[in-house]
C-alpha positions as CSV (number, residue, x, y, z in Angstrom):
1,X,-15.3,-96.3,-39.3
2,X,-14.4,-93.2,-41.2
3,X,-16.5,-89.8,-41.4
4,X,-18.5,-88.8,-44.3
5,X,-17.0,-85.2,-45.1
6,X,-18.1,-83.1,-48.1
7,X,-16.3,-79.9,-49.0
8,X,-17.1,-77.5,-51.7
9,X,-15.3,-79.7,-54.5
10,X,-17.6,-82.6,-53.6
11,X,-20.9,-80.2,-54.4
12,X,-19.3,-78.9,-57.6
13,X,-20.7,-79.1,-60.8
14,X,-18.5,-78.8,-63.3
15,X,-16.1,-76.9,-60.8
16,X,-18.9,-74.5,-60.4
17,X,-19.7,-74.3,-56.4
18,X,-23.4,-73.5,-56.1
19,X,-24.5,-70.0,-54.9
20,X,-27.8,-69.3,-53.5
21,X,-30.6,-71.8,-53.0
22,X,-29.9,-75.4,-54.2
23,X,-32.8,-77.8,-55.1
24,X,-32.4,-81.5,-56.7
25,X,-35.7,-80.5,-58.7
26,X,-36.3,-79.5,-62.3
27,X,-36.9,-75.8,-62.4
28,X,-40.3,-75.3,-63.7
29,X,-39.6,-73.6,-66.7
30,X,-37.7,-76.7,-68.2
31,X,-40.5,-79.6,-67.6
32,X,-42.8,-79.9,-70.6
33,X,-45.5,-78.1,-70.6
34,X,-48.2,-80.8,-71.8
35,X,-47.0,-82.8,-68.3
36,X,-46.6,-79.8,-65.9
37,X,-50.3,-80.3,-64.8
38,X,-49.5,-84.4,-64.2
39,X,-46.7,-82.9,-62.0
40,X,-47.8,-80.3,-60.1
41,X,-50.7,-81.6,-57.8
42,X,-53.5,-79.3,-57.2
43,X,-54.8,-78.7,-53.6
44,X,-58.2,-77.9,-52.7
45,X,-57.8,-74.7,-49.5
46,X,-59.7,-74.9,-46.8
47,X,-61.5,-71.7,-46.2
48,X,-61.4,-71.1,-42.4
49,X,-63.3,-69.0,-40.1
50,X,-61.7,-66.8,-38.5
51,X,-63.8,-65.4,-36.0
52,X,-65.8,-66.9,-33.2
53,X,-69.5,-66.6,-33.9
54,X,-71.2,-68.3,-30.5
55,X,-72.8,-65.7,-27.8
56,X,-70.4,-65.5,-24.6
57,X,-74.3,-67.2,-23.1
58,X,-73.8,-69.7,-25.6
59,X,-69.7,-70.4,-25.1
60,X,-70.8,-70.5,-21.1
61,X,-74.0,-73.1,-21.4
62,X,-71.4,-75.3,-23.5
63,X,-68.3,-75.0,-20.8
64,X,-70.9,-76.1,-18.1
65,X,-72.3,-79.1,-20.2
66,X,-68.6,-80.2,-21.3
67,X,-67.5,-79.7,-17.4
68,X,-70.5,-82.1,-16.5
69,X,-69.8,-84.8,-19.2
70,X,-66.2,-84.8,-18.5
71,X,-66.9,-85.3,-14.8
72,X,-69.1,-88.1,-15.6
73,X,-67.9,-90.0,-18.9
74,X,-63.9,-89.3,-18.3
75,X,-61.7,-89.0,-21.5
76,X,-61.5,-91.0,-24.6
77,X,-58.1,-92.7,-25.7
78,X,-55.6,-91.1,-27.5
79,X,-56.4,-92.6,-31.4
80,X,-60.5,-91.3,-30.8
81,X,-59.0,-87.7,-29.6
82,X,-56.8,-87.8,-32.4
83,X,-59.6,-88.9,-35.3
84,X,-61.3,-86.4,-33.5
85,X,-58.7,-83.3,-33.9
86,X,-58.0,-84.2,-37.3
87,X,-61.5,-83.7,-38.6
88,X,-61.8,-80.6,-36.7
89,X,-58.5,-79.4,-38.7
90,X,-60.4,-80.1,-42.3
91,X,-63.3,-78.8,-41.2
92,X,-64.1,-74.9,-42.3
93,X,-65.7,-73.8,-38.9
94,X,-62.4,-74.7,-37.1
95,X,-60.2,-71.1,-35.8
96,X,-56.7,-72.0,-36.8
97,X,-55.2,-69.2,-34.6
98,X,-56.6,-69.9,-32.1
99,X,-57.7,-73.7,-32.6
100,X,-61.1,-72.9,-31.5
101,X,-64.6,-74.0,-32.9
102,X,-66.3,-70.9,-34.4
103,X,-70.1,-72.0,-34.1
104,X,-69.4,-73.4,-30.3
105,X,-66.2,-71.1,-29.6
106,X,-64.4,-73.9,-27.5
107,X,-60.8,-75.1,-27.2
108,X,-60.8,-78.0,-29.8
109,X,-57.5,-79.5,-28.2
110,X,-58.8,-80.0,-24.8
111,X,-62.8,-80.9,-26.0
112,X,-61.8,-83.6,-28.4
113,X,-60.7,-85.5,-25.0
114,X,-64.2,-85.7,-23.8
115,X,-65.8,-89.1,-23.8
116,X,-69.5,-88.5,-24.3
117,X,-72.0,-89.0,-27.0
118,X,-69.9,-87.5,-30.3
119,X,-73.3,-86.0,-31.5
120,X,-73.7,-84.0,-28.3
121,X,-69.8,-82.5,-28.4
122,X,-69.6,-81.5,-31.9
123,X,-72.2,-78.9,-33.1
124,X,-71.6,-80.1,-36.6
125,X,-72.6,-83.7,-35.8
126,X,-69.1,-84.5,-37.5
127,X,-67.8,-86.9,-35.5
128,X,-68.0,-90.5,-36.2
129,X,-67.0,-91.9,-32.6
């Protein structure tokens, strides 16, 4: 079975090596401009929080409670943690940095692992199951 090998011949273009940056795309500026809207997709950003706005009282009270269900309901299975995680990611309360809650200020990786009643977890009421 022989090697696939390219050299600078084989990426060539008219015997023109390519210098800088190299992308199979269009550059913008030659698409047509009645389709560059159809091409270019337009994203909705999620505004963040970026700060934690529970009392240290309030971050305590809801450490104790997620302790006590934890203790007593054990942890949900991987595809419920991970529905979970991923609406936490969407939603705008969620700390990216440090992938906290904002309203509740806990650890959204290890809370989404609690089996308990969803409406009790989630101070949002946001998740289905």
């Amino acid at each position: 079975m022989a090697s696939l090998r390219l050299t600078a011949e084989d990426l060539s273009c008219n015997g023109i090596a390519p210098i800088g940056p190299v992308c199979p795309w269009p550059k913008p500026e030659t698409w047509p401009v009645e389709n560059t809207k159809k091409q270019v997709p337009q994203f909705k950003a999620i505004k963040h929080d970026t700060v934690v706005k529970a009392s240290a009282a309030k971050m305590a009270s809801g450490l104790l409670k997620n302790v006590g269900y934890l203790a007593s309901n054990g942890k949900v299975n991987s595809e419920i943690r991970q529905e979970r995680y991923d609406i936490c990611l969407e939603c705008p309360h969620f700390i990216e940095d440090s992938k906290r809650c904002s309203e509740c200020g806990c650890f959204m990786e290890a809370k989404t692992w609690i089996a308990a009643e969803p409406s009790l977890l989630c101070p949002k009421n946001k998740w289905p199951r």
